[in-house]
N, CA and C atoms as a LAMMPS dump frame, in Angstrom:
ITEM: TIMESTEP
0
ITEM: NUMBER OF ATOMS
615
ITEM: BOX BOUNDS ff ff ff
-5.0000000000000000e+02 5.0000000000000000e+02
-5.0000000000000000e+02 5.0000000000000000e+02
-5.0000000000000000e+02 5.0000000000000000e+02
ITEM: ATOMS id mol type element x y z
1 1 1 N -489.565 -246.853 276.009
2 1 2 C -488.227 -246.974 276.608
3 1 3 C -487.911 -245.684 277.351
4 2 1 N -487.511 -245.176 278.458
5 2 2 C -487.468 -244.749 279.149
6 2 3 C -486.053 -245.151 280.199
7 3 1 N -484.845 -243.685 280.533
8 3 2 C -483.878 -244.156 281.275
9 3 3 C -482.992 -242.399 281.153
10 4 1 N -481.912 -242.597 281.211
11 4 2 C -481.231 -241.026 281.077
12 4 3 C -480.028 -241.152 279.695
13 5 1 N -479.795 -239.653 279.776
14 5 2 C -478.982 -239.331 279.154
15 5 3 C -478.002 -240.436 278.736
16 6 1 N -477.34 -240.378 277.45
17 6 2 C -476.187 -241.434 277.292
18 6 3 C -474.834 -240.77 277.538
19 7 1 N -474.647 -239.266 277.592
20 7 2 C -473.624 -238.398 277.702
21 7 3 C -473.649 -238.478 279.482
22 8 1 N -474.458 -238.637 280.129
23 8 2 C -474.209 -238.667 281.631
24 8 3 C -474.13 -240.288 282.004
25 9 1 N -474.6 -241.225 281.912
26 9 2 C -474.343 -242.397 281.813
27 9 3 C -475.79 -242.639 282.419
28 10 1 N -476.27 -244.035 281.727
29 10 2 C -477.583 -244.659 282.74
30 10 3 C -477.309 -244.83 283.625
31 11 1 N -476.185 -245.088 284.267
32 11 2 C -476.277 -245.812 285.67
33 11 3 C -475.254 -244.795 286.582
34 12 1 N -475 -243.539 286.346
35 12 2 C -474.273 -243.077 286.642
36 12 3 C -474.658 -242.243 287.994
37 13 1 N -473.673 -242.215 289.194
38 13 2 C -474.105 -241.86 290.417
39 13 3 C -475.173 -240.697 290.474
40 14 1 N -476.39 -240.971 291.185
41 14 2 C -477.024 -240.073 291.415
42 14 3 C -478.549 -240.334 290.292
43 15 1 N -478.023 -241.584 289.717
44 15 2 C -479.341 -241.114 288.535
45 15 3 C -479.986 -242.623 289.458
46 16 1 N -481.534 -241.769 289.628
47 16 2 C -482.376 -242.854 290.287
48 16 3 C -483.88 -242.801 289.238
49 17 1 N -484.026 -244.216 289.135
50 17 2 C -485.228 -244.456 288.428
51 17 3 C -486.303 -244.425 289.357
52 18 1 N -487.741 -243.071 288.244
53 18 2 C -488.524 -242.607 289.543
54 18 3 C -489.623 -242.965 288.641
55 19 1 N -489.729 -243.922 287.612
56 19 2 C -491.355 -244.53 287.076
57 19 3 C -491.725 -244.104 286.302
58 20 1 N -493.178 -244.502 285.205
59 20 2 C -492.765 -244.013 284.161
60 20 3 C -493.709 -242.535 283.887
61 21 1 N -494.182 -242.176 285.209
62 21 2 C -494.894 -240.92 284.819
63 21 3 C -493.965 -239.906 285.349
64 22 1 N -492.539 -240.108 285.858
65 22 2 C -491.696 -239.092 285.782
66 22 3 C -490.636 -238.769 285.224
67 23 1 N -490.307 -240.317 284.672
68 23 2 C -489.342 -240.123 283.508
69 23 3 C -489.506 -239.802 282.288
70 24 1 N -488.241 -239.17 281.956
71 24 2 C -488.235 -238.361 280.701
72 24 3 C -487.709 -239.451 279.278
73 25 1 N -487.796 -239.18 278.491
74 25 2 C -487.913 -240.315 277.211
75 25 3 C -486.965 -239.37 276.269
76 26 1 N -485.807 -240.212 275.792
77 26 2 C -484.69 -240.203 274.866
78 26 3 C -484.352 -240.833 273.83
79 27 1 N -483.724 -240.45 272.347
80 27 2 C -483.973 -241.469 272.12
81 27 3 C -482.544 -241.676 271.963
82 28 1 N -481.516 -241.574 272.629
83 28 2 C -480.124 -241.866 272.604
84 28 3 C -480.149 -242.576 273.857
85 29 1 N -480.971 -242.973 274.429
86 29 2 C -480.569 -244.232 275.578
87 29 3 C -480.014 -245.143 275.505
88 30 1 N -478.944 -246.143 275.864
89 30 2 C -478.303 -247.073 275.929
90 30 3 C -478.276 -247.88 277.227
91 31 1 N -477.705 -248.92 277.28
92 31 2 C -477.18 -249.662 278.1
93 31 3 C -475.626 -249.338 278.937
94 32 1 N -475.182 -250.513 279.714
95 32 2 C -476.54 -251.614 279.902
96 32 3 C -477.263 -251.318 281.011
97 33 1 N -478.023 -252.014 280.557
98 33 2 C -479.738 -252.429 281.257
99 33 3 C -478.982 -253.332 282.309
100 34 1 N -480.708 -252.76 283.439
101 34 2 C -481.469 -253.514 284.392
102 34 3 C -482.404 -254.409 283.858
103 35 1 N -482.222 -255.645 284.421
104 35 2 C -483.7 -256.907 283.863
105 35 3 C -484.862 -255.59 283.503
106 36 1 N -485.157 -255.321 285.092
107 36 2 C -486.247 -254.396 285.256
108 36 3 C -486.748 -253.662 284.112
109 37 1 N -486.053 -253.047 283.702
110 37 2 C -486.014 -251.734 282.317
111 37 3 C -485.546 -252.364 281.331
112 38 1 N -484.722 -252.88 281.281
113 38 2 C -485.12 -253.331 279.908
114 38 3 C -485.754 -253.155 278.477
115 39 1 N -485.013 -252.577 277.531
116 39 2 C -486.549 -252.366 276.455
117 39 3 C -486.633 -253.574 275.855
118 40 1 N -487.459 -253.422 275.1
119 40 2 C -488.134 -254.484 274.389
120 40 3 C -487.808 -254.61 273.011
121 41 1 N -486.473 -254.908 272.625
122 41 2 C -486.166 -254.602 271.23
123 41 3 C -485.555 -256.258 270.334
124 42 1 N -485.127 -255.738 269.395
125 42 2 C -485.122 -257.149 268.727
126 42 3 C -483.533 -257.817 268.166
127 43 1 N -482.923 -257.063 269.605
128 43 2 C -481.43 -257.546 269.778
129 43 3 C -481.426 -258.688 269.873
130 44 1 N -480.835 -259.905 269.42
131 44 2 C -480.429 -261.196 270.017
132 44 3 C -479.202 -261.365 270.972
133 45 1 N -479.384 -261.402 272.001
134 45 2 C -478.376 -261.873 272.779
135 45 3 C -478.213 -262.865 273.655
136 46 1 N -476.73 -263.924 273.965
137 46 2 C -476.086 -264.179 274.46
138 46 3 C -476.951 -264.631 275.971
139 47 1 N -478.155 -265.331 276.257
140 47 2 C -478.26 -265.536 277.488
141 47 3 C -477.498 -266.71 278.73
142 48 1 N -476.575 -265.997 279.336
143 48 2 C -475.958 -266.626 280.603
144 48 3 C -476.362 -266.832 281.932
145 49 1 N -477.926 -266.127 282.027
146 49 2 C -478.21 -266.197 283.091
147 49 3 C -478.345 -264.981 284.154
148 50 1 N -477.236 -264.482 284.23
149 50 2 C -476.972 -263.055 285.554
150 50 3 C -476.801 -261.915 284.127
151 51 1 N -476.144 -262.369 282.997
152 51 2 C -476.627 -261.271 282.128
153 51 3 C -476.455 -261.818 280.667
154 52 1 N -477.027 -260.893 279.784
155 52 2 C -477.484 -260.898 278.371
156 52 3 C -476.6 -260.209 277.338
157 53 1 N -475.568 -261.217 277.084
158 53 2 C -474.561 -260.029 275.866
159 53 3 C -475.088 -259.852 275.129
160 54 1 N -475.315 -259.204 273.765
161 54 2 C -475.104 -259.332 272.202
162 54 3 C -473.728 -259.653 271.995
163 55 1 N -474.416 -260.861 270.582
164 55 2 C -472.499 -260.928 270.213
165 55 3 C -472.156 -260.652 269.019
166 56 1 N -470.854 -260.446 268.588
167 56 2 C -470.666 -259.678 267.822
168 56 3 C -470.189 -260.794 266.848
169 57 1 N -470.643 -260.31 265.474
170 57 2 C -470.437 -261.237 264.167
171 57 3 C -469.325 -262.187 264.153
172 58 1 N -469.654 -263.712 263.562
173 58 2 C -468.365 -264.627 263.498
174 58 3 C -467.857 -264.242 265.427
175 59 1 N -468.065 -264.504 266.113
176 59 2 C -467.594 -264.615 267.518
177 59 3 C -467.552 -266.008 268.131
178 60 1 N -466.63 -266.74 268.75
179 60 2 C -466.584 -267.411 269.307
180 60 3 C -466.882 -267.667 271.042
181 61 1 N -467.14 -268.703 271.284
182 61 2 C -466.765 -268.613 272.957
183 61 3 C -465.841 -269.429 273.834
184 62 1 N -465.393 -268.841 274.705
185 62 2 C -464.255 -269.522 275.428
186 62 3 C -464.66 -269.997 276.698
187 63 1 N -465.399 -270.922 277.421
188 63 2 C -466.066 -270.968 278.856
189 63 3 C -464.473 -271.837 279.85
190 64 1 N -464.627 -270.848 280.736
191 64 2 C -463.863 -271.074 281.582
192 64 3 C -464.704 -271.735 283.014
193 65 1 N -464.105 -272.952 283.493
194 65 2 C -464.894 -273.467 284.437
195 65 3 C -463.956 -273.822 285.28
196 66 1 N -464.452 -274.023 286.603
197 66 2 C -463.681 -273.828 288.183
198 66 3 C -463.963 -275.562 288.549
199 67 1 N -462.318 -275.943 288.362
200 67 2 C -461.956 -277.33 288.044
201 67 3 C -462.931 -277.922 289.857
202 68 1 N -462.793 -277.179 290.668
203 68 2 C -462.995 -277.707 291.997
204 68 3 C -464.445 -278.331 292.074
205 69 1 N -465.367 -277.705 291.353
206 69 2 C -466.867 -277.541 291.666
207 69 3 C -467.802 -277.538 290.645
208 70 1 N -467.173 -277.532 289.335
209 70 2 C -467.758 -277.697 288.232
210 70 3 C -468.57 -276.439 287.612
211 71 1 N -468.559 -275.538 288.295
212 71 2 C -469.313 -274.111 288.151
213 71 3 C -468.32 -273.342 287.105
214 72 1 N -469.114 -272.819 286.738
215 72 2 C -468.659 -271.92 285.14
216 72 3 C -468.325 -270.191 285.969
217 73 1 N -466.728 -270.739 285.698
218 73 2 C -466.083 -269.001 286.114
219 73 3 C -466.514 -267.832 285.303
220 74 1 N -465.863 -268.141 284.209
221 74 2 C -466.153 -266.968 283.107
222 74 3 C -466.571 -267.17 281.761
223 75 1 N -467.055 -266.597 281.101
224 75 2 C -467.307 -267.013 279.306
225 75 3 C -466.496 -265.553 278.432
226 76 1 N -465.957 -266.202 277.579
227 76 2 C -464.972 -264.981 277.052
228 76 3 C -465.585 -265.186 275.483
229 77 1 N -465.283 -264.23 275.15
230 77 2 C -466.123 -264.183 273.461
231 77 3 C -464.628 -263.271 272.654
232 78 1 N -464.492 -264.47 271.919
233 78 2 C -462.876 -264.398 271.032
234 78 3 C -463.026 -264.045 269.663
235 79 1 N -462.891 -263.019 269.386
236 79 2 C -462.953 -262.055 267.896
237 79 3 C -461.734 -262.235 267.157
238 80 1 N -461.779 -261.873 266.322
239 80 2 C -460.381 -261.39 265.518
240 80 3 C -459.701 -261.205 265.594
241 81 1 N -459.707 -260.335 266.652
242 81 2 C -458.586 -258.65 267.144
243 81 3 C -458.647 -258.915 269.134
244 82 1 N -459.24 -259.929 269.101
245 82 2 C -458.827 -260.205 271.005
246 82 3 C -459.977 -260.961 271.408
247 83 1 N -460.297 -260.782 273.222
248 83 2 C -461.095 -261.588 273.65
249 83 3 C -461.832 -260.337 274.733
250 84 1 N -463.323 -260.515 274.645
251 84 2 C -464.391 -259.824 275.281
252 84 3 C -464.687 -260.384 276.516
253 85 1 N -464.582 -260.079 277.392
254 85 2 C -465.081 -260.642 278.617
255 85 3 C -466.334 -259.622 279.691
256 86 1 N -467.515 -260.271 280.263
257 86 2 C -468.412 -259.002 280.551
258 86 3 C -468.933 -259.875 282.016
259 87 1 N -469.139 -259.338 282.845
260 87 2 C -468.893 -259.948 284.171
261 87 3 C -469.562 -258.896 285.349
262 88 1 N -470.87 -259.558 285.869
263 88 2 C -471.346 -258.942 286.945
264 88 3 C -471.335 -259.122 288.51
265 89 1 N -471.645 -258.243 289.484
266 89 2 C -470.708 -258.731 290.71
267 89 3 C -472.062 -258.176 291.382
268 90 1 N -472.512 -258.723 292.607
269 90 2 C -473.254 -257.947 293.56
270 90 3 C -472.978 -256.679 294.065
271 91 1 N -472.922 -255.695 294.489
272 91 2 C -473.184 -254.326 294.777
273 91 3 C -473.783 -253.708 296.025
274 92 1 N -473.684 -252.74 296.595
275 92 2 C -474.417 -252.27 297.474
276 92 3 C -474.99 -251.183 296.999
277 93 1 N -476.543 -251.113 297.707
278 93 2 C -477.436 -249.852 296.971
279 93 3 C -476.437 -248.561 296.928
280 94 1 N -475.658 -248.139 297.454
281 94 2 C -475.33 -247.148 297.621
282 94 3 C -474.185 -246.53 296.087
283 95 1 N -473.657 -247.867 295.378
284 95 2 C -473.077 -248.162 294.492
285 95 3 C -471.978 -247.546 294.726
286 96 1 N -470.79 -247.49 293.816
287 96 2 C -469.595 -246.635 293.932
288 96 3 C -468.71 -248.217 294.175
289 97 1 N -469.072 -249.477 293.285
290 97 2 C -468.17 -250.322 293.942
291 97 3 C -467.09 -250.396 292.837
292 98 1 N -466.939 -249.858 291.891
293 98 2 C -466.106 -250.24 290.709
294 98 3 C -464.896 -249.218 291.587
295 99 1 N -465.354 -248.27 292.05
296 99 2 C -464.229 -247.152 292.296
297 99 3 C -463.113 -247.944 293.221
298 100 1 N -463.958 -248.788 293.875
299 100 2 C -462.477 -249.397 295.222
300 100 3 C -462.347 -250.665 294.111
301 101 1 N -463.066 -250.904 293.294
302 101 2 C -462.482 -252.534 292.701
303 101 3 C -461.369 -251.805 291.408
304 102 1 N -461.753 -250.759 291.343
305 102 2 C -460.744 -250.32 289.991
306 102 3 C -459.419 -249.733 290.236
307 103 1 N -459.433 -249.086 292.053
308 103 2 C -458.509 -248.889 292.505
309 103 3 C -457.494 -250.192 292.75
310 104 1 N -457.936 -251.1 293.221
311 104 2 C -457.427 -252.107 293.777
312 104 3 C -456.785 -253.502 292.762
313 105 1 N -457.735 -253.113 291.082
314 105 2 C -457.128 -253.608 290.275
315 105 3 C -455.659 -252.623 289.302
316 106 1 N -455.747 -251.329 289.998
317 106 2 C -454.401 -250.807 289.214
318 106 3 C -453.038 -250.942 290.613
319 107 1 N -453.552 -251.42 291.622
320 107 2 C -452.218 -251.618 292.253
321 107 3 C -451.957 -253.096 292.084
322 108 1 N -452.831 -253.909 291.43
323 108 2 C -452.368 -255.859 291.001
324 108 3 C -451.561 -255.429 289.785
325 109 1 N -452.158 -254.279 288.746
326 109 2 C -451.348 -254.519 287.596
327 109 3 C -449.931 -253.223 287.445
328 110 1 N -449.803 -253.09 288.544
329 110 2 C -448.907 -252.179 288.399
330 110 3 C -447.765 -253.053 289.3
331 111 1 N -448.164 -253.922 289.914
332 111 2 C -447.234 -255.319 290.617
333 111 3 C -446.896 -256.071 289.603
334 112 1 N -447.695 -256.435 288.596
335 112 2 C -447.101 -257.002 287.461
336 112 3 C -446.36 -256.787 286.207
337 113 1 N -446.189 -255.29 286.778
338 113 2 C -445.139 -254.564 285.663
339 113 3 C -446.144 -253.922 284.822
340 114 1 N -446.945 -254.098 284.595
341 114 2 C -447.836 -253.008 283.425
342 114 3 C -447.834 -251.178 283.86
343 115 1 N -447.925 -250.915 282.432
344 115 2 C -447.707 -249.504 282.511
345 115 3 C -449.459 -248.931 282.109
346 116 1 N -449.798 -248.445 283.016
347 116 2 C -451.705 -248.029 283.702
348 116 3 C -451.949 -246.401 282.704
349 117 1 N -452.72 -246.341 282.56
350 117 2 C -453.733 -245.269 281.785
351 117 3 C -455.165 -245.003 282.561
352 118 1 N -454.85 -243.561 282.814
353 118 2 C -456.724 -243.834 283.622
354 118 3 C -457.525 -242.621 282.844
355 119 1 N -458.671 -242.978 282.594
356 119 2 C -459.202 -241.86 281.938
357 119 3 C -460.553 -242.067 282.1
358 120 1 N -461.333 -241.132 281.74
359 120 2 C -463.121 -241.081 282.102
360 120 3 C -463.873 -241.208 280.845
361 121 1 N -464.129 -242.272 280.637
362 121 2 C -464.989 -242.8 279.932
363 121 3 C -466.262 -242.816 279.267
364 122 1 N -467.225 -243.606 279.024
365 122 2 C -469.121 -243.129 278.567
366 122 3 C -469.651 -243.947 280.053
367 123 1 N -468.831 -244.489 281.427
368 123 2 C -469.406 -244.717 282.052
369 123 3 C -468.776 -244.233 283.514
370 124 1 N -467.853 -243.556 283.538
371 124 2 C -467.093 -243.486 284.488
372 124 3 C -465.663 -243.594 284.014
373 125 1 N -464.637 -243.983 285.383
374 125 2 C -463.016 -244.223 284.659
375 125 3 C -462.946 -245.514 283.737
376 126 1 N -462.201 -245.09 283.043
377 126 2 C -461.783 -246.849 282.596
378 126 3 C -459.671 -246.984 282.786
379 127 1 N -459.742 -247.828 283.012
380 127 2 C -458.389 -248.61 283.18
381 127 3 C -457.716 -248.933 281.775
382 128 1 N -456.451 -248.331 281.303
383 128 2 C -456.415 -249.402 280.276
384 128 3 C -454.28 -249.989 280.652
385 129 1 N -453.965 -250.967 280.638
386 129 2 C -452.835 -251.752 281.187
387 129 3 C -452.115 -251.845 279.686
388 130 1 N -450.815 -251.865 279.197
389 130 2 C -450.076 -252.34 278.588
390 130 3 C -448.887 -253.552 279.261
391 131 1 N -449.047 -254.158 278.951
392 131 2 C -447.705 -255.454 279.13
393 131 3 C -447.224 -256.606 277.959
394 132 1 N -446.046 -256.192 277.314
395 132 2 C -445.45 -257.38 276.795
396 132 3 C -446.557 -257.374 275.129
397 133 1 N -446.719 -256.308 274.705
398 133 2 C -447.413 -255.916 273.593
399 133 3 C -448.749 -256.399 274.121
400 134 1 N -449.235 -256.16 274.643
401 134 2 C -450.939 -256.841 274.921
402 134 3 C -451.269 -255.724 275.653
403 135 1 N -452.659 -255.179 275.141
404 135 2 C -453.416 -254.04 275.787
405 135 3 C -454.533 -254.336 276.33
406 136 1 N -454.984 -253.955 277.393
407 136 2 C -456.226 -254.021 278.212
408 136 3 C -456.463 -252.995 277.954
409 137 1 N -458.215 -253.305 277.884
410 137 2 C -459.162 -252.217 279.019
411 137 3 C -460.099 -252.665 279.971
412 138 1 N -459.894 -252.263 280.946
413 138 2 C -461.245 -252.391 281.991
414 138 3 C -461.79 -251.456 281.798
415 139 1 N -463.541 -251.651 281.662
416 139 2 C -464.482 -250.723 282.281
417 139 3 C -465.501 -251.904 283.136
418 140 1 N -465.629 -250.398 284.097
419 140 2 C -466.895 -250.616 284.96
420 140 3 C -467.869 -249.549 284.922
421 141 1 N -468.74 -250.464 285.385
422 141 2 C -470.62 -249.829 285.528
423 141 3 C -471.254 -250.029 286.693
424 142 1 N -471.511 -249.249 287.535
425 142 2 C -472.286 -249.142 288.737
426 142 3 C -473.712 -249.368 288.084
427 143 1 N -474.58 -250.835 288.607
428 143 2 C -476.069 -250.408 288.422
429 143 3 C -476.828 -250.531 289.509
430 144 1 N -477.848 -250.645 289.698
431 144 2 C -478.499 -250.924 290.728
432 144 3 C -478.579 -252.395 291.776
433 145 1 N -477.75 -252.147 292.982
434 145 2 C -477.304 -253.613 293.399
435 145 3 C -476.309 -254.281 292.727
436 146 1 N -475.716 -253.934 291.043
437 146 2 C -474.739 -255.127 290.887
438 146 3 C -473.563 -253.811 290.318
439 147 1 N -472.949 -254.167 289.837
440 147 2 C -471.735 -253.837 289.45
441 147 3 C -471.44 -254.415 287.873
442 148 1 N -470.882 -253.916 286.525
443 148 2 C -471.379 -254.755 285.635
444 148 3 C -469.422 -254.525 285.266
445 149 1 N -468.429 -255.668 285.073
446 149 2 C -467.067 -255.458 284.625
447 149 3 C -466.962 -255.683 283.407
448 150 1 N -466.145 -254.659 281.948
449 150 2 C -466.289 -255.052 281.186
450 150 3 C -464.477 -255.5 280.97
451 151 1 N -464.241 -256.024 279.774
452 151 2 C -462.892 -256.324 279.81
453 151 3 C -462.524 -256.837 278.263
454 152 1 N -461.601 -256.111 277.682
455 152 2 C -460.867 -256.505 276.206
456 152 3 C -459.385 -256.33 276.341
457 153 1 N -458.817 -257.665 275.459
458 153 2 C -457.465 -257.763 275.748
459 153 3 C -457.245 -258.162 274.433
460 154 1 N -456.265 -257.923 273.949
461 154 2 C -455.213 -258.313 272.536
462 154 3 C -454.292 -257.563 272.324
463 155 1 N -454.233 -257.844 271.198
464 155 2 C -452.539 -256.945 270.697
465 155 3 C -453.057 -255.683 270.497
466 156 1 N -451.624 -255.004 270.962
467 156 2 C -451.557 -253.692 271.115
468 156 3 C -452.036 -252.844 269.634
469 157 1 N -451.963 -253.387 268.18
470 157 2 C -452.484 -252.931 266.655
471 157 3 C -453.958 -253.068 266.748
472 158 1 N -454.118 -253.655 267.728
473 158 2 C -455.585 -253.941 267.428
474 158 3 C -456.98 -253.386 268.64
475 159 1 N -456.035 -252.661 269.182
476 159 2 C -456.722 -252.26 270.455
477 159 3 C -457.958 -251.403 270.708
478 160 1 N -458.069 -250.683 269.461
479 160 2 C -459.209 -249.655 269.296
480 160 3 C -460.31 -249.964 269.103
481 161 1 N -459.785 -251.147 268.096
482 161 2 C -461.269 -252.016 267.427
483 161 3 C -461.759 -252.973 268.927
484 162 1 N -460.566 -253.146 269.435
485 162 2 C -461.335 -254.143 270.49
486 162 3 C -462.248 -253.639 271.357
487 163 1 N -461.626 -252.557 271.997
488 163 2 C -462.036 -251.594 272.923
489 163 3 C -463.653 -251.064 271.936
490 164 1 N -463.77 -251.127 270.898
491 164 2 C -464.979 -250.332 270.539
492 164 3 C -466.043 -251.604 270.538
493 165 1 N -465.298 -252.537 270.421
494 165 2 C -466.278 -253.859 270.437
495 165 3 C -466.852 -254.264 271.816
496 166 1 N -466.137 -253.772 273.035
497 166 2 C -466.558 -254.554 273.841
498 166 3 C -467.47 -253.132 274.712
499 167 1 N -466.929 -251.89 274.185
500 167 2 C -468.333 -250.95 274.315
501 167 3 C -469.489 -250.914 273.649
502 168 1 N -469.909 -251.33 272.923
503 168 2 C -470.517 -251.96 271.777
504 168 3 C -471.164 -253.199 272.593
505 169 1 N -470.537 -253.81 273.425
506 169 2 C -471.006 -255.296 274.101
507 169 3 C -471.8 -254.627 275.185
508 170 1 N -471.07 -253.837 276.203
509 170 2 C -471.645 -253.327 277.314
510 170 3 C -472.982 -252.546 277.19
511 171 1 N -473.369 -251.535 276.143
512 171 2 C -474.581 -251.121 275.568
513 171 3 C -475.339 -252.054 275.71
514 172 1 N -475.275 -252.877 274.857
515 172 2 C -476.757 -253.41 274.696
516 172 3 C -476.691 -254.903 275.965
517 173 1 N -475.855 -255.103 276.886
518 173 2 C -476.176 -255.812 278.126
519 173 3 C -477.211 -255.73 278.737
520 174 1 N -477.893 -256.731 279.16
521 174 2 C -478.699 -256.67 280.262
522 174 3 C -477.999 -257.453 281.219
523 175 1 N -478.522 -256.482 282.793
524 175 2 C -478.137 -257.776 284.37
525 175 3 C -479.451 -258.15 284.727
526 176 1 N -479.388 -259.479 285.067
527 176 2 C -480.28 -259.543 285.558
528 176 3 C -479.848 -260.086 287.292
529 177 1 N -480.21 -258.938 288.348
530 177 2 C -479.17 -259.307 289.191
531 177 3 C -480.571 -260.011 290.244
532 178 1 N -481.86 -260.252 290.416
533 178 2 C -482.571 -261.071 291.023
534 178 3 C -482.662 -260.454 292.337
535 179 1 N -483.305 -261.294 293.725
536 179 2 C -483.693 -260.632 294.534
537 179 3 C -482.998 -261.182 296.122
538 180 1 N -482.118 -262.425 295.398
539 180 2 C -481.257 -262.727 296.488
540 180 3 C -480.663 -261.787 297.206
541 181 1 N -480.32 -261.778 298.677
542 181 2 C -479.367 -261.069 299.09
543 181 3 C -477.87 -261.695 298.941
544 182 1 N -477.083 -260.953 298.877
545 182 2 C -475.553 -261.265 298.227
546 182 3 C -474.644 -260.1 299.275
547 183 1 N -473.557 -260.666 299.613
548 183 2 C -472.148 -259.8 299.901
549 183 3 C -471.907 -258.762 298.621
550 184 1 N -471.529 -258.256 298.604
551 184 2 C -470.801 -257.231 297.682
552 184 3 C -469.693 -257.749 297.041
553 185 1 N -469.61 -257.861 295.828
554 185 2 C -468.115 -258.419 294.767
555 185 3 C -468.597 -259.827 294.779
556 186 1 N -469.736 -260.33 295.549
557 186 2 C -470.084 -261.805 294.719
558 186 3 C -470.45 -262.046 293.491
559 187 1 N -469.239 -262.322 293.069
560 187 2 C -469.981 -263.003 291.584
561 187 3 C -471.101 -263.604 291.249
562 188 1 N -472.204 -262.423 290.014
563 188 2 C -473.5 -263.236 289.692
564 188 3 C -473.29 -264.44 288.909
565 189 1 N -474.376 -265.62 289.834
566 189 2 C -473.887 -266.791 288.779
567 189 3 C -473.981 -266.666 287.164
568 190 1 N -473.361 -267.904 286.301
569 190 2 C -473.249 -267.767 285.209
570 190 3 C -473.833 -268.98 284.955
571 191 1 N -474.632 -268.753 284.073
572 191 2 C -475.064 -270.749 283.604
573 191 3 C -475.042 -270.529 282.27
574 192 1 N -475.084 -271.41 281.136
575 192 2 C -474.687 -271.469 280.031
576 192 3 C -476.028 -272.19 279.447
577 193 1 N -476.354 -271.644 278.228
578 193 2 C -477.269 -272.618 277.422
579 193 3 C -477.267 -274.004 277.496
580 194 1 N -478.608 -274.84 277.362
581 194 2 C -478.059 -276.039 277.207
582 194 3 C -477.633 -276.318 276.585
583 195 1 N -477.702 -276.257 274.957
584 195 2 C -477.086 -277.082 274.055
585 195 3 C -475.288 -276.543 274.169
586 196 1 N -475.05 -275.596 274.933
587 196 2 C -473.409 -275.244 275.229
588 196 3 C -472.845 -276.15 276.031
589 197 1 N -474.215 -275.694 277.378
590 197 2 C -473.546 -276.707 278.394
591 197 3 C -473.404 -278.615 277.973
592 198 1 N -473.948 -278.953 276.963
593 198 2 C -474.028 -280.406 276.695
594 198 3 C -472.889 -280.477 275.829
595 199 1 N -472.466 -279.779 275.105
596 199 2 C -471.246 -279.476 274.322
597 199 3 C -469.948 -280.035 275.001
598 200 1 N -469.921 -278.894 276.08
599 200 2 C -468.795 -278.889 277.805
600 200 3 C -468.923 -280.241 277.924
601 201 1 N -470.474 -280.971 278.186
602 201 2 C -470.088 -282.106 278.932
603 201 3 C -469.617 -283.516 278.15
604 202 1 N -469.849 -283.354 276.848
605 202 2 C -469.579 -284.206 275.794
606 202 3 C -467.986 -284.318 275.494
607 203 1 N -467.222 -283.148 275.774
608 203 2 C -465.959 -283.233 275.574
609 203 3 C -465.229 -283.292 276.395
610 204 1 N -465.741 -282.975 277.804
611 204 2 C -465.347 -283.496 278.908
612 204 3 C -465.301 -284.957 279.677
613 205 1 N -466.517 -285.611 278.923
614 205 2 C -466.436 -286.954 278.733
615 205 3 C -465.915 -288.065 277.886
């Protein structure tokens, strides 16, 4: 296994993967992962397709699907203490896309009355929103070509644990962002297991 520092971030501007006779070997590496890199360990996770959660004990799932077209918007994973949401977007090599998407999500929630927190994170800034006792956090992750969004919401008593759960989620992620060309902020598709997706269609029928 092979990647950088976890105190500077894997994916953090400027860190370029140069192979494995020049990289240096850690053993505090984390996620998330590139398909590419990837280690080889004996996590079970969550395969959707564009990426690979781990989930976290007794977890549920919530699949959100786009009534127009039948395509699966989002999958939310509902704990105890709130709901996990982890969400990858196309990117440009040059990365730096969370910075205009994170800007652009504190002037939506500052239209909706929430009171904003910005602070620097294990990957960069993170966002965190209060409204109406319910706490957010956004984080984002610049990786190579995609963009990886993480997201926990619940009550405000319970916010620490959430927030540690859904860093905890983002670690051990994999993207697998493929070799299509894509716009930037396109959402990587999401497909769902079969025996999920037959679930969806059983109760939908």
């Amino acid at each position: 296994m092979f990647g950088r520092r976890r105190k500077r971030g894997r994916h953090s501007s400027g860190a370029v993967e140069t192979g494995p006779e020049h990289d240096e070997v850690f053993d505090d590496v984390e996620g998330p992962w590139d398909s590419t890199v990837a280690p080889q360990d004996d996590v079970e996770r969550l395969d959707l397709g564009s990426v690979l959660i781990p989930m976290p004990d007794e977890a549920q799932l919530q699949v959100e699907m786009d009534q127009q077209n039948g395509s699966v918007r989002a999958v939310h994973v509902l704990t105890s203490v709130g709901q996990l949401t982890v969400s990858a977007f196309a990117a440009p090599k040059s990365g730096g896309l969370w910075r205009e998407v994170g800007a652009e999500l504190i002037d939506g929630l500052k239209e909706d009355g929430a009171r904003i927190n910005r602070e620097n994170g294990e990957w960069g800034e993170e966002i965190t929103a209060r409204n109406q006792g319910v706490q957010i956090l956004f984080v984002g992750v610049d990786g190579p070509r995609w963009m990886l969004r993480g997201v926990a919401a619940g009550p405000e008593e319970h916010f620490e644990q959430n927030s540690q759960a859904l860093r905890e989620m983002l670690r051990g992620t994999v993207v697998v962002r493929g070799e299509q060309p894509m716009p930037p902020r396109t959402p990587l598709p999401v497909e769902l297991p079969e025996a999920i997706a037959r679930h969806i269609q059983q109760q939908q029928g």
